[in-house]
Every structure is written in C-alpha cells, then in structure tokens.
N, CA, C, O and CB atoms as a CASP TS submission, in Angstrom:
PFRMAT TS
TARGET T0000
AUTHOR 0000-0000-0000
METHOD Language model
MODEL 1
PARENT N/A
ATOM      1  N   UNK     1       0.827  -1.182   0.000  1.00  0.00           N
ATOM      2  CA  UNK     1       0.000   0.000   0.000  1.00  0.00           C
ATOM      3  C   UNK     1       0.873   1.248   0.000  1.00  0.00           C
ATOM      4  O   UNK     1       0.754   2.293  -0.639  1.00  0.00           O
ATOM      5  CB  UNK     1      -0.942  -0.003   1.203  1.00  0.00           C
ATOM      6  N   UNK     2       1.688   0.898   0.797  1.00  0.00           N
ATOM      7  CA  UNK     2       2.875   2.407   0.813  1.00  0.00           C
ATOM      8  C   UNK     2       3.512   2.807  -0.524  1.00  0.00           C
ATOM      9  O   UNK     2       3.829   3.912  -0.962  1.00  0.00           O
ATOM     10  CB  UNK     2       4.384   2.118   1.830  1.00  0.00           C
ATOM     11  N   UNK     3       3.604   1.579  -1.035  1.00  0.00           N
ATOM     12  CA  UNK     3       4.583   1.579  -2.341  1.00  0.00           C
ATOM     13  C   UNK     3       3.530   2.368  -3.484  1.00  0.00           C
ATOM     14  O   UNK     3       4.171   2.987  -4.334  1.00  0.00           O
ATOM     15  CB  UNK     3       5.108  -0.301  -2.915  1.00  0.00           C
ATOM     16  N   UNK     4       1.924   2.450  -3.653  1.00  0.00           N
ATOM     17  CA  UNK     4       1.533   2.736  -4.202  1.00  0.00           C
ATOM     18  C   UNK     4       1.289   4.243  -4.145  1.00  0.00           C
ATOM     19  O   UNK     4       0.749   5.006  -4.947  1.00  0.00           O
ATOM     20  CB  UNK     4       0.951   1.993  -4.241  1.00  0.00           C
ATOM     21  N   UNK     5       1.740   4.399  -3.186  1.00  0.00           N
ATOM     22  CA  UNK     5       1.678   6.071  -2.800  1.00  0.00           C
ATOM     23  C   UNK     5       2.934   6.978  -2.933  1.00  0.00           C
ATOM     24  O   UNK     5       2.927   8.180  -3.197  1.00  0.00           O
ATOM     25  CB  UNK     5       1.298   6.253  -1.252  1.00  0.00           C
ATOM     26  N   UNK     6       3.948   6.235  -2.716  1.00  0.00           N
ATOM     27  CA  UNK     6       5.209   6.653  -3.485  1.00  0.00           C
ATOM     28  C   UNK     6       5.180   6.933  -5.242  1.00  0.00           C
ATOM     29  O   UNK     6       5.661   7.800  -5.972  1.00  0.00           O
ATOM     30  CB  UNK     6       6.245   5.435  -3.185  1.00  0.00           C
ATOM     31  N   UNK     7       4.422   5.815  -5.439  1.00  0.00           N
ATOM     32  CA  UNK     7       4.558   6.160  -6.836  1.00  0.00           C
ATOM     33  C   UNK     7       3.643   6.990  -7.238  1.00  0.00           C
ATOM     34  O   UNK     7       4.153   8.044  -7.618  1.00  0.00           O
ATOM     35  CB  UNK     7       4.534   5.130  -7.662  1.00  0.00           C
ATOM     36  N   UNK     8       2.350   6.965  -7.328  1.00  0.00           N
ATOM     37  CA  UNK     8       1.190   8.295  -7.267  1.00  0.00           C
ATOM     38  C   UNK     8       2.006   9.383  -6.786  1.00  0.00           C
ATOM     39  O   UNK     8       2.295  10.116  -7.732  1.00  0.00           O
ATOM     40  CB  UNK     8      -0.245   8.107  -6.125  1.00  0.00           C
ATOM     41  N   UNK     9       2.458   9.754  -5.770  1.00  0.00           N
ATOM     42  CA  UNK     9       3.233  10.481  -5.259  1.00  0.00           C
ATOM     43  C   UNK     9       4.536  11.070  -6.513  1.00  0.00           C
ATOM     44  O   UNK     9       4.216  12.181  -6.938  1.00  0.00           O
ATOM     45  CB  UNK     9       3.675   9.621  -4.004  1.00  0.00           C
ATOM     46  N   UNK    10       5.791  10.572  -7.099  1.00  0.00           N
ATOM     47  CA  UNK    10       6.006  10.714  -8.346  1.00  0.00           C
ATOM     48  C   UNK    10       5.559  10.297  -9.759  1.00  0.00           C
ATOM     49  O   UNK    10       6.311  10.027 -10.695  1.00  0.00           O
ATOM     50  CB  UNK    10       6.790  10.516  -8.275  1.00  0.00           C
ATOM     51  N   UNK    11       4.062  10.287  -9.764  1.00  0.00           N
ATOM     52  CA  UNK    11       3.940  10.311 -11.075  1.00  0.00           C
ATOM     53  C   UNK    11       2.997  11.968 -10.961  1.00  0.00           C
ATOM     54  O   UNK    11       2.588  12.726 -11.841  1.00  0.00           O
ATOM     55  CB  UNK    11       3.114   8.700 -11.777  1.00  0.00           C
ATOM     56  N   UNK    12       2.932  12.024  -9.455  1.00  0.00           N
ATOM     57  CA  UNK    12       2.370  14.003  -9.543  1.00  0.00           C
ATOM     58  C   UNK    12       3.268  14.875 -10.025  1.00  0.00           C
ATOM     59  O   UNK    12       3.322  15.730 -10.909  1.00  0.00           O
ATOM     60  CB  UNK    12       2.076  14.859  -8.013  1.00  0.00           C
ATOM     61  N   UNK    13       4.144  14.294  -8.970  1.00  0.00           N
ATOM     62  CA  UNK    13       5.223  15.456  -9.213  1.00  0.00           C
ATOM     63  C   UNK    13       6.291  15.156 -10.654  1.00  0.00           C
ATOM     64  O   UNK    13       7.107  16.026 -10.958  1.00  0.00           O
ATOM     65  CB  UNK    13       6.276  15.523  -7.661  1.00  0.00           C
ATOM     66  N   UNK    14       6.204  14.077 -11.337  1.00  0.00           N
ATOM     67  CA  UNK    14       6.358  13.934 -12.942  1.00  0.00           C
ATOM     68  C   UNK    14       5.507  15.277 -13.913  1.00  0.00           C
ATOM     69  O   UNK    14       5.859  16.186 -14.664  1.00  0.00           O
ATOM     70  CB  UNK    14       5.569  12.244 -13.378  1.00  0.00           C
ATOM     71  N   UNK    15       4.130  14.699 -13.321  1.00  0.00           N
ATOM     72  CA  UNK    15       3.171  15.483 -14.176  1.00  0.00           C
ATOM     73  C   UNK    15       3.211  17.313 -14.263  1.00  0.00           C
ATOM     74  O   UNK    15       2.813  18.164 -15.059  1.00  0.00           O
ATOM     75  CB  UNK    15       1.734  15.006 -13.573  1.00  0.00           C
ATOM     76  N   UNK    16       3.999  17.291 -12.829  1.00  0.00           N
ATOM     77  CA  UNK    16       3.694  19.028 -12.526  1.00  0.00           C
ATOM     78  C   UNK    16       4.974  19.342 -13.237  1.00  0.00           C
ATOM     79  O   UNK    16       4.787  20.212 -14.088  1.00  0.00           O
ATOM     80  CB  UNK    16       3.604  19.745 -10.619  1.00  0.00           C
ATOM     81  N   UNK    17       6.328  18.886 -13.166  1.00  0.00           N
ATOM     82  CA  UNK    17       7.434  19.481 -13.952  1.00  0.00           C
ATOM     83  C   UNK    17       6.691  19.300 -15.149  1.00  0.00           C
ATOM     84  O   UNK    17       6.394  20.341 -15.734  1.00  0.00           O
ATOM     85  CB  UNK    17       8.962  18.806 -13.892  1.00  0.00           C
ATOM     86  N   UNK    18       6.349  18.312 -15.614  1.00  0.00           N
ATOM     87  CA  UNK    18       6.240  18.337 -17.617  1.00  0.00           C
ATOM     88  C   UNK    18       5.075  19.218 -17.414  1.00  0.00           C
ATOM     89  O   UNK    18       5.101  19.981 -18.379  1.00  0.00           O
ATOM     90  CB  UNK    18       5.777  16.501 -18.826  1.00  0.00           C
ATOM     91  N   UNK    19       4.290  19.450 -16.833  1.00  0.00           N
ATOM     92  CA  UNK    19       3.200  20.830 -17.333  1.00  0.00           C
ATOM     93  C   UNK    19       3.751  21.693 -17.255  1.00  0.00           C
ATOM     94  O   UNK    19       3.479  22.470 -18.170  1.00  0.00           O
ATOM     95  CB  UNK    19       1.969  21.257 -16.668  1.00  0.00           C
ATOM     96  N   UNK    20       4.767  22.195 -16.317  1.00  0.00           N
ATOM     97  CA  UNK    20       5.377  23.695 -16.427  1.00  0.00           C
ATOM     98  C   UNK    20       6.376  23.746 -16.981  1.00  0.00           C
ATOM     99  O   UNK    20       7.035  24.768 -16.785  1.00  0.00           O
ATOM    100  CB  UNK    20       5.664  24.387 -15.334  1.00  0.00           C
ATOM    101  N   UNK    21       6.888  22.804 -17.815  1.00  0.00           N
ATOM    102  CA  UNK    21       7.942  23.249 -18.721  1.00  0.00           C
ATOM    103  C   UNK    21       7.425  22.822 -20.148  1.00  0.00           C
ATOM    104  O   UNK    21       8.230  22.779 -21.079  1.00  0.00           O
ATOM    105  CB  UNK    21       9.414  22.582 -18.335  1.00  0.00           C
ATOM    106  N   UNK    22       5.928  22.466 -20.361  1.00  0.00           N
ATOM    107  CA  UNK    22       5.380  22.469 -21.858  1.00  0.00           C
ATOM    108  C   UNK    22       6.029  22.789 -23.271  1.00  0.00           C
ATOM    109  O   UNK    22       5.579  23.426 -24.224  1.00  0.00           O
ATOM    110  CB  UNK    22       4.442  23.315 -21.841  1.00  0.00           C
ATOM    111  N   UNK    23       7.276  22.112 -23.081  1.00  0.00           N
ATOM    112  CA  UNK    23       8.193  22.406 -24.270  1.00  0.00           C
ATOM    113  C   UNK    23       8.176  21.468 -25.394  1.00  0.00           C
ATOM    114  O   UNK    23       8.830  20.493 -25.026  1.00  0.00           O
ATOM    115  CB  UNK    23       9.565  22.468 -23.840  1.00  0.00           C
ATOM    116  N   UNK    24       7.840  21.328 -26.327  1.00  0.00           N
ATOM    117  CA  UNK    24       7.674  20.565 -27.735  1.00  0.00           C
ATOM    118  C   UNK    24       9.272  19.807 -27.456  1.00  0.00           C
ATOM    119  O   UNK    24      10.152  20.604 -27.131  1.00  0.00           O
ATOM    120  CB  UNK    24       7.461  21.826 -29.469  1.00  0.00           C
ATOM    121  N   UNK    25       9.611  18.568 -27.550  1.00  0.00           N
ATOM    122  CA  UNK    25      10.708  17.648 -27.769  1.00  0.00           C
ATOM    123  C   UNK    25      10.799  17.985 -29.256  1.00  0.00           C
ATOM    124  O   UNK    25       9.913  18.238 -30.073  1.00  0.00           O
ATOM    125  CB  UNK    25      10.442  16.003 -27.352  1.00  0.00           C
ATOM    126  N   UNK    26      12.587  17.889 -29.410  1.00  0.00           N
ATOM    127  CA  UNK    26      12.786  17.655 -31.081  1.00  0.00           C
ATOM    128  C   UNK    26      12.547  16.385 -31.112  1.00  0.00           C
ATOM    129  O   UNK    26      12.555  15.601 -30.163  1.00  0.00           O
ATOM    130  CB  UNK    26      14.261  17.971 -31.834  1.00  0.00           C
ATOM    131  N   UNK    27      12.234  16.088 -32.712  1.00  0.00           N
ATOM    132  CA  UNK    27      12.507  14.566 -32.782  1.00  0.00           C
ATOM    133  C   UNK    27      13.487  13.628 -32.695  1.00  0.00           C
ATOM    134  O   UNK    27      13.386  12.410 -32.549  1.00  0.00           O
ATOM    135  CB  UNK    27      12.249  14.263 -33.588  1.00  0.00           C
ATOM    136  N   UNK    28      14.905  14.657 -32.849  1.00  0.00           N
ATOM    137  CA  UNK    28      15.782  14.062 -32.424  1.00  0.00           C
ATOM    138  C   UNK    28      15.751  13.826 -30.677  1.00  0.00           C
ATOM    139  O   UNK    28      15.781  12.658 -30.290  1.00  0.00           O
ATOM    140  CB  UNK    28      16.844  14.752 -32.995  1.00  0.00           C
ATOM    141  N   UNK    29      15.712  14.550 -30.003  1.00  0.00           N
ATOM    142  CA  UNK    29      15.497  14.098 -28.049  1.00  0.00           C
ATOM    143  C   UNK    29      13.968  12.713 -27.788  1.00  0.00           C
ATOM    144  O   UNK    29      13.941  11.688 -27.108  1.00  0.00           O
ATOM    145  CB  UNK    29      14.694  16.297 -26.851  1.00  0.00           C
ATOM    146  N   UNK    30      12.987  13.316 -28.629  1.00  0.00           N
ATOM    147  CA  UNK    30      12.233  12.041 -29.034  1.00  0.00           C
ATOM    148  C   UNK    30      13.217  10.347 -29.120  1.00  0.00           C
ATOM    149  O   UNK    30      13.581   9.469 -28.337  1.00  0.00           O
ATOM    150  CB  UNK    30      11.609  12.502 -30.695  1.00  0.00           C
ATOM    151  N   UNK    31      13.283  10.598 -30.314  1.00  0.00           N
ATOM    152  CA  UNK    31      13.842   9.542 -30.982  1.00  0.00           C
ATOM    153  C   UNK    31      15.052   8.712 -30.089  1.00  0.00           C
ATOM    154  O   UNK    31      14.784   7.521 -29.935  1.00  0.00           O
ATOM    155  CB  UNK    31      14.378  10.152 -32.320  1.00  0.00           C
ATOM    156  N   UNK    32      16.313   9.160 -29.492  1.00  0.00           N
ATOM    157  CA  UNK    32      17.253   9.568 -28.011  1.00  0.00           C
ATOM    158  C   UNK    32      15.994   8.537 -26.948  1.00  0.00           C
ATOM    159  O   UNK    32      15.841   7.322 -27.079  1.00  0.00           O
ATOM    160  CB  UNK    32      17.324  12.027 -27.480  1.00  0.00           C
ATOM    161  N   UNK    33      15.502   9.112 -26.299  1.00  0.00           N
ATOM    162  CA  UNK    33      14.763   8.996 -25.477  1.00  0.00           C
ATOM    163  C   UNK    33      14.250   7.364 -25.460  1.00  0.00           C
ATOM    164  O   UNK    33      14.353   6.464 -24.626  1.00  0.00           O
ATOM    165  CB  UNK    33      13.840  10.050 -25.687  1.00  0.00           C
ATOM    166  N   UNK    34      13.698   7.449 -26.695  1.00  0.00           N
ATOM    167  CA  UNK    34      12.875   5.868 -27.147  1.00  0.00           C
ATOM    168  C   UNK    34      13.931   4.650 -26.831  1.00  0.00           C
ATOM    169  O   UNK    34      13.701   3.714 -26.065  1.00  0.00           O
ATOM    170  CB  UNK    34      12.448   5.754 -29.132  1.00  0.00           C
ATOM    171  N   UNK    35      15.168   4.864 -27.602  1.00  0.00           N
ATOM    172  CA  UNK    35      16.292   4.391 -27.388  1.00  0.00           C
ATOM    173  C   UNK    35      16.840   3.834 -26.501  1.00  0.00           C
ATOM    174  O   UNK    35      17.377   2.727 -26.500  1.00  0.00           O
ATOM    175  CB  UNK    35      16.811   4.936 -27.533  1.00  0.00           C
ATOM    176  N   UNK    36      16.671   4.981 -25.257  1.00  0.00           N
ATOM    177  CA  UNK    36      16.802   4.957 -23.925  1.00  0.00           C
ATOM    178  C   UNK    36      16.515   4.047 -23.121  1.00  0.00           C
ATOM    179  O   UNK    36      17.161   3.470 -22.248  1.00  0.00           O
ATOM    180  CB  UNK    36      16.336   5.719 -23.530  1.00  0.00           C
ATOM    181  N   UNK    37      15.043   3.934 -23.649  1.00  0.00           N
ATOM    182  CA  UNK    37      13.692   3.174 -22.956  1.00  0.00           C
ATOM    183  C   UNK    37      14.004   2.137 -23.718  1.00  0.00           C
ATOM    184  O   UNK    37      13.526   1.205 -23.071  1.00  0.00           O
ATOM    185  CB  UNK    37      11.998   3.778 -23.105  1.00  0.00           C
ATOM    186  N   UNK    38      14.570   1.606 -24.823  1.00  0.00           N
ATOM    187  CA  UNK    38      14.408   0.469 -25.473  1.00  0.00           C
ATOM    188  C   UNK    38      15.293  -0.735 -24.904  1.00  0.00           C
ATOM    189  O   UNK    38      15.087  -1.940 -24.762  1.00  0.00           O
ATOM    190  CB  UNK    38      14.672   0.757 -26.850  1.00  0.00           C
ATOM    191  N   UNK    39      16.782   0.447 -24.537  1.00  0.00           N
ATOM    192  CA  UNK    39      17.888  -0.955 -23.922  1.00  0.00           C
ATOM    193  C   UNK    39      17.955  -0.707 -22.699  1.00  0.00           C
ATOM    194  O   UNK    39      18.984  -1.103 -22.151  1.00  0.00           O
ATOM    195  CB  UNK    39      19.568  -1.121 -24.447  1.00  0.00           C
ATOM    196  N   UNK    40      16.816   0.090 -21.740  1.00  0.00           N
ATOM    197  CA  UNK    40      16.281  -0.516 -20.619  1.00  0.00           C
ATOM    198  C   UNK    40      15.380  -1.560 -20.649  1.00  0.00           C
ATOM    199  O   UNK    40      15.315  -2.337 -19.697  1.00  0.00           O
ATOM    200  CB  UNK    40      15.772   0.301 -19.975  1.00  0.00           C
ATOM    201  N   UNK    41      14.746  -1.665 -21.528  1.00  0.00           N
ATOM    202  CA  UNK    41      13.507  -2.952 -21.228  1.00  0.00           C
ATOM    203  C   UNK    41      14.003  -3.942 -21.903  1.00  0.00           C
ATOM    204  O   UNK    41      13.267  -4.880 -22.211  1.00  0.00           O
ATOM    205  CB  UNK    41      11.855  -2.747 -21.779  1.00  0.00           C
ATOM    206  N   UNK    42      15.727  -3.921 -22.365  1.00  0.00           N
ATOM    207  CA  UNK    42      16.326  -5.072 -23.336  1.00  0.00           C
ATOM    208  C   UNK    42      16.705  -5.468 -21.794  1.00  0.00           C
ATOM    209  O   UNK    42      16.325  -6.524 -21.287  1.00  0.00           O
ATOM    210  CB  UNK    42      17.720  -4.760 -24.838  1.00  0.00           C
ATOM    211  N   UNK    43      17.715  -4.229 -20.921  1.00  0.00           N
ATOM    212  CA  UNK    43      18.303  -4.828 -19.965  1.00  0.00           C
ATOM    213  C   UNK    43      17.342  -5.745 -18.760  1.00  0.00           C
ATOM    214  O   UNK    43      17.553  -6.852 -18.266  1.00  0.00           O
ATOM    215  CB  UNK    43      19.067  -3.725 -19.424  1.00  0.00           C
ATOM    216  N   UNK    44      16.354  -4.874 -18.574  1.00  0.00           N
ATOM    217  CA  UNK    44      15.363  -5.426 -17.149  1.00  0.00           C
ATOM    218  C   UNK    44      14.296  -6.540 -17.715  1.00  0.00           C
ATOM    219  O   UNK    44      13.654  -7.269 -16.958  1.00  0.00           O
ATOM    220  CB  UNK    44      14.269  -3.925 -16.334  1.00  0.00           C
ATOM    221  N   UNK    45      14.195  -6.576 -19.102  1.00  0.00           N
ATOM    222  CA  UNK    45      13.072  -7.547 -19.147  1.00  0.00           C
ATOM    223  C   UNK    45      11.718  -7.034 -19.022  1.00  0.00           C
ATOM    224  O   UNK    45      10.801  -7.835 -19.203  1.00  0.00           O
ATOM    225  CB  UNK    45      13.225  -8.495 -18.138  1.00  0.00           C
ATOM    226  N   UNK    46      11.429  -5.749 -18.723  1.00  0.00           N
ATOM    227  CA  UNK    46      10.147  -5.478 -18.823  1.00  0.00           C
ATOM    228  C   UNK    46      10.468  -4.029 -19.063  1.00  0.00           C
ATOM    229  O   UNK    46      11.655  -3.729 -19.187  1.00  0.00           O
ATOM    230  CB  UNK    46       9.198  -5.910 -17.615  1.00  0.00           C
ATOM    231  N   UNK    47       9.126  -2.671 -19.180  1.00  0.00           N
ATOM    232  CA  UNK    47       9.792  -1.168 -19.201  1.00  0.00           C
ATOM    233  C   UNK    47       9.257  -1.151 -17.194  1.00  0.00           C
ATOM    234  O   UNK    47       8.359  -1.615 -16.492  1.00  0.00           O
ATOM    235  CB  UNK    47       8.703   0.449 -20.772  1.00  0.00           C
ATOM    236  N   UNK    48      10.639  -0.205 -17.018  1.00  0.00           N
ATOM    237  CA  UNK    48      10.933   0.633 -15.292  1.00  0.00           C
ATOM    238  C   UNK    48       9.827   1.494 -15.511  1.00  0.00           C
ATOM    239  O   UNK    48       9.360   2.201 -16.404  1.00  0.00           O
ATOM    240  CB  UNK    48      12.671   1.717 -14.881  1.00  0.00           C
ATOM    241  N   UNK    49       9.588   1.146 -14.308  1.00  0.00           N
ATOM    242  CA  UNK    49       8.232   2.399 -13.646  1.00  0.00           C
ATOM    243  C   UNK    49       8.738   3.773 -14.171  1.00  0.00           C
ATOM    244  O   UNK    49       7.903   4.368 -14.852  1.00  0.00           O
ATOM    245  CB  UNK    49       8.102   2.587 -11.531  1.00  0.00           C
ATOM    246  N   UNK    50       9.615   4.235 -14.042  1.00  0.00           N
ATOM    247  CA  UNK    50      10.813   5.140 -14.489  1.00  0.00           C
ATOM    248  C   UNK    50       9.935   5.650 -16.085  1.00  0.00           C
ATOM    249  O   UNK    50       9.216   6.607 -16.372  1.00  0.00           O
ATOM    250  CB  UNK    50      12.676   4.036 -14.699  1.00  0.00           C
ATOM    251  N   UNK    51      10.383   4.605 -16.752  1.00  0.00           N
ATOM    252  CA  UNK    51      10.091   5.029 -17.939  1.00  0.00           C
ATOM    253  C   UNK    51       8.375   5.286 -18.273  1.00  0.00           C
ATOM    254  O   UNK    51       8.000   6.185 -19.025  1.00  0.00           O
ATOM    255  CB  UNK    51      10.757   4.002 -18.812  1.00  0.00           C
ATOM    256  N   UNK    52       7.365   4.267 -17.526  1.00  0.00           N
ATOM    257  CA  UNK    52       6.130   4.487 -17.679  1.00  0.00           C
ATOM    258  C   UNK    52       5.597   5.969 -16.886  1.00  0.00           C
ATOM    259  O   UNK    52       4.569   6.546 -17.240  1.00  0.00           O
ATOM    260  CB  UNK    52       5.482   3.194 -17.197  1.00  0.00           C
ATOM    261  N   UNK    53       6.568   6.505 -15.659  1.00  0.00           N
ATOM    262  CA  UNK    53       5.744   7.704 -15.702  1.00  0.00           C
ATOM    263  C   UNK    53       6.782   8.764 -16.245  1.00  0.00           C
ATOM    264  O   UNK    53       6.864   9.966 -15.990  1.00  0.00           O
ATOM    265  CB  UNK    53       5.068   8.099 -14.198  1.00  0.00           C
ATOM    266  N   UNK    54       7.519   7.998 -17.035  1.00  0.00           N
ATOM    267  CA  UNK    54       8.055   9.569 -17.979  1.00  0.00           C
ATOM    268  C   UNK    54       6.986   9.702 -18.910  1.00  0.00           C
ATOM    269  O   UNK    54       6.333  10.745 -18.862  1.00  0.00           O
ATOM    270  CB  UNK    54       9.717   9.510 -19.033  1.00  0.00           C
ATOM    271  N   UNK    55       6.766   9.052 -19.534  1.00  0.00           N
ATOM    272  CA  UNK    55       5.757   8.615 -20.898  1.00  0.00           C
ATOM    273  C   UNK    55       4.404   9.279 -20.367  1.00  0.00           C
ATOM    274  O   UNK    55       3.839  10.064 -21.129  1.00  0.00           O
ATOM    275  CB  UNK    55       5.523   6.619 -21.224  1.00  0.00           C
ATOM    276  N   UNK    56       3.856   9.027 -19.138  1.00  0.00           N
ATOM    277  CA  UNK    56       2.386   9.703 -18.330  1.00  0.00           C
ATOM    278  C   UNK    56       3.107  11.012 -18.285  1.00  0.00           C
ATOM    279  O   UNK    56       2.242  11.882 -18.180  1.00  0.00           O
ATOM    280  CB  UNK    56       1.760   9.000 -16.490  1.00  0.00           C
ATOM    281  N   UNK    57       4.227  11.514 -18.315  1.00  0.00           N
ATOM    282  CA  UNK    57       4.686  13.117 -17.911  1.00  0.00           C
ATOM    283  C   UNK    57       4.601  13.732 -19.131  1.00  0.00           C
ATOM    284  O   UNK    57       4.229  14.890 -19.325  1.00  0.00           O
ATOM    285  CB  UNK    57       6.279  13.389 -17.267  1.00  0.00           C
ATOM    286  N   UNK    58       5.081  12.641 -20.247  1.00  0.00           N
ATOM    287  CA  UNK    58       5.148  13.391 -21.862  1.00  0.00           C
ATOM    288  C   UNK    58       3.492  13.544 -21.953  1.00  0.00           C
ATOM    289  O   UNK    58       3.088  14.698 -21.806  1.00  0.00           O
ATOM    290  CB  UNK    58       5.976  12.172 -23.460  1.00  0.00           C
ATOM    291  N   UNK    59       2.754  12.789 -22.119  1.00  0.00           N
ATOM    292  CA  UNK    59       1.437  12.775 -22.480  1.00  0.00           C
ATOM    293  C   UNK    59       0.577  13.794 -21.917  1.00  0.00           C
ATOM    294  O   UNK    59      -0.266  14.498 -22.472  1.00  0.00           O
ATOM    295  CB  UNK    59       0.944  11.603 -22.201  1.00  0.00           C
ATOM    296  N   UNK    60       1.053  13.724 -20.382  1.00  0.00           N
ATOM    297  CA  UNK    60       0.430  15.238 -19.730  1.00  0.00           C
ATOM    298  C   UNK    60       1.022  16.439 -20.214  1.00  0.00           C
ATOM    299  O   UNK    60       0.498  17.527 -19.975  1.00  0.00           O
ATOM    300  CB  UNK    60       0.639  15.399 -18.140  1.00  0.00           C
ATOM    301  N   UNK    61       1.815  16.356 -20.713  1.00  0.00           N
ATOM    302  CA  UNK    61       2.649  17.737 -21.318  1.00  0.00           C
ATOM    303  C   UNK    61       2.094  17.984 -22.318  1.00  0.00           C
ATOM    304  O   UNK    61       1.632  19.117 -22.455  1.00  0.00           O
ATOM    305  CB  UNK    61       4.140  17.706 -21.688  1.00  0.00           C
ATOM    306  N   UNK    62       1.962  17.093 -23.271  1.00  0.00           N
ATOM    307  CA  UNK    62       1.464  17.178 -24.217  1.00  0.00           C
ATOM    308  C   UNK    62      -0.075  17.962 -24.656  1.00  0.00           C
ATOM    309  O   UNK    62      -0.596  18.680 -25.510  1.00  0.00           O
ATOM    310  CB  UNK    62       1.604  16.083 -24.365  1.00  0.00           C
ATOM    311  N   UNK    63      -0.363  17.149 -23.247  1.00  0.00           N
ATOM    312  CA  UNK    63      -2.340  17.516 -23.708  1.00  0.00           C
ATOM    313  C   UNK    63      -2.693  18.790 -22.987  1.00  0.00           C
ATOM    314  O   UNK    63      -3.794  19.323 -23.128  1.00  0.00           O
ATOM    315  CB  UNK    63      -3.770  16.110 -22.966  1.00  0.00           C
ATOM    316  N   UNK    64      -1.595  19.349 -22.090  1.00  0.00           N
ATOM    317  CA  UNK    64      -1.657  20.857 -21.791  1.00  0.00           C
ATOM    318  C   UNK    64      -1.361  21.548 -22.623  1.00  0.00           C
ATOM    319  O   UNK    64      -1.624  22.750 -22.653  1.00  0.00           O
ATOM    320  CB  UNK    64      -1.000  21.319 -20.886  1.00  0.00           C
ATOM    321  N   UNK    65      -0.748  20.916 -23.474  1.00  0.00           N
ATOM    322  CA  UNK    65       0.150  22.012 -24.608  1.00  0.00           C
ATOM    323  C   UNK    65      -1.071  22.142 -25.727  1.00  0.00           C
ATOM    324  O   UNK    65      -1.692  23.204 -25.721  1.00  0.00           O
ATOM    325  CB  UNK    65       1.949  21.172 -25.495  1.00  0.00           C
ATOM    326  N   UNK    66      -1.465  21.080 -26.723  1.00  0.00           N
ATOM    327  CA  UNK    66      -2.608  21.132 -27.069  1.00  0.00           C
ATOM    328  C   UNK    66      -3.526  21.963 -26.238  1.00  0.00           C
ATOM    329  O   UNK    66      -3.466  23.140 -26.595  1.00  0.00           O
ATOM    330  CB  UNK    66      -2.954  19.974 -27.190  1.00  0.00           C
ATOM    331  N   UNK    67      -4.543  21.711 -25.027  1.00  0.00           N
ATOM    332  CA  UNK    67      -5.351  22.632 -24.444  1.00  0.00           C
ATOM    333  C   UNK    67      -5.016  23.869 -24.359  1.00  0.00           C
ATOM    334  O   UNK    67      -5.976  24.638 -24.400  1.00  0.00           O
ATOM    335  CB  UNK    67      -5.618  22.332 -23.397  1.00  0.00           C
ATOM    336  N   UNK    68      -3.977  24.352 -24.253  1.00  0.00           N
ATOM    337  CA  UNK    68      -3.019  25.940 -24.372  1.00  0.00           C
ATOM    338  C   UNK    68      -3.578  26.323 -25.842  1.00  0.00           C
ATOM    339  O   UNK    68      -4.280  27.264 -26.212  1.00  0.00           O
ATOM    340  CB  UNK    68      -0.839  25.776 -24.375  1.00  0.00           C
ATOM    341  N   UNK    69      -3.175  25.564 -26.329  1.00  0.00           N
ATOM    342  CA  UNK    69      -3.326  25.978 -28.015  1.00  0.00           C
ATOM    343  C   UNK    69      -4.651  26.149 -28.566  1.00  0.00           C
ATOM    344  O   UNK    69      -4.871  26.874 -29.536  1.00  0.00           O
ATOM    345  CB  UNK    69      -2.733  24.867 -28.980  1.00  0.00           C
ATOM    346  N   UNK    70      -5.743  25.329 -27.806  1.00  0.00           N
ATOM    347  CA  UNK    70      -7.118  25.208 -28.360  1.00  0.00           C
ATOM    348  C   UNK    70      -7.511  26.542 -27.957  1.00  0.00           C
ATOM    349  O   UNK    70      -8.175  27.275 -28.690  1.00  0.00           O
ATOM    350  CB  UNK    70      -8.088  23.968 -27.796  1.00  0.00           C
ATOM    351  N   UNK    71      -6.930  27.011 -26.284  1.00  0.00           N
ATOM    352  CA  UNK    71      -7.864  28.060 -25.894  1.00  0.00           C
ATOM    353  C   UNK    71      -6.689  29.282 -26.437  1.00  0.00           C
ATOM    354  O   UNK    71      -7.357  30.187 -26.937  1.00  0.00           O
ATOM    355  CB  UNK    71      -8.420  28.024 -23.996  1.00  0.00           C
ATOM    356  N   UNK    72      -5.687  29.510 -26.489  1.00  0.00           N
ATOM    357  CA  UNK    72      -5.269  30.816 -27.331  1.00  0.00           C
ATOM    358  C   UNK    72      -5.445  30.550 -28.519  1.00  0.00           C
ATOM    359  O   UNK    72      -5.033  31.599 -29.014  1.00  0.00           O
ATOM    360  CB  UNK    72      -3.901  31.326 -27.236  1.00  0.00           C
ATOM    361  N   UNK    73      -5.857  29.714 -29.650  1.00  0.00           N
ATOM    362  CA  UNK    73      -5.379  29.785 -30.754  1.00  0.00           C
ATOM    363  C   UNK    73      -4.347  29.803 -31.604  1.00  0.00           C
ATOM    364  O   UNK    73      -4.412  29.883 -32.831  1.00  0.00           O
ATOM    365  CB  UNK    73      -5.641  30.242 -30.884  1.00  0.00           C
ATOM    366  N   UNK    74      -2.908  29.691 -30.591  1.00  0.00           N
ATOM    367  CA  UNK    74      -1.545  29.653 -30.854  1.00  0.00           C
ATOM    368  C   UNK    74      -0.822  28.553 -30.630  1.00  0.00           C
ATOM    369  O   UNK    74       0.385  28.548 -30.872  1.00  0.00           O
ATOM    370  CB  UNK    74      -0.988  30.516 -30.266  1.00  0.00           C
TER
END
C-alpha cells in the first residue's frame, strides 16, 4: 500500500514538472529517449516504472500544450 503512494506520489510530481515546462521535444530528443527506454527494457526484461511515468509526464505535457493551443489559438 505504501509503495503505491510513493509512486502516485512521483507520477504528480512527474506530471507538474512536464506541465510547467510544456516544451515541444525535437525529434531528435524524441527519438534519443525511445532508445533509452528500449535498452532498458532489453536490460530489465520489462519497461521501469521510471520510464512508464516519464511517458504519463510526456502525455500530460502534451495535452496541456494542445489545451493551451485550443484556448489561445496559438
């Protein structure tokens, strides 16, 4: 039970850095990144919590950034 609150616990505070730094990735840091995540889950055998709430941090970044954009128009 504790353990699940640690992680809720950083996948908030994941979510709150990637909303306030709403910065578009190049595709090159994209692409880097995937990489990253790829010969971690070659090394561990599965993907690190690590990497699943980076991915929940990109996605929240993302859909603020979109919602930013819907309501300025920019």
């Amino acid at each position: 039970m504790k353990r699940i609150g640690i992680v809720l616990a950083a996948a908030a505070m994941t979510a709150v850095l990637g909303l306030s730094a709403c910065e578009k990735k190049g595709p090159v840091e994209q692409a880097a990144e995937e990489v990253d995540e790829g010969i971690d889950t070659l090394k561990n055998g599965k993907e690190s919590t690590a990497s699943k709430l980076d991915d929940a941090g990109d996605k929240a970044a993302d859909a603020a950034q979109e919602a930013k954009e819907a309501v300025t128009g920019k």
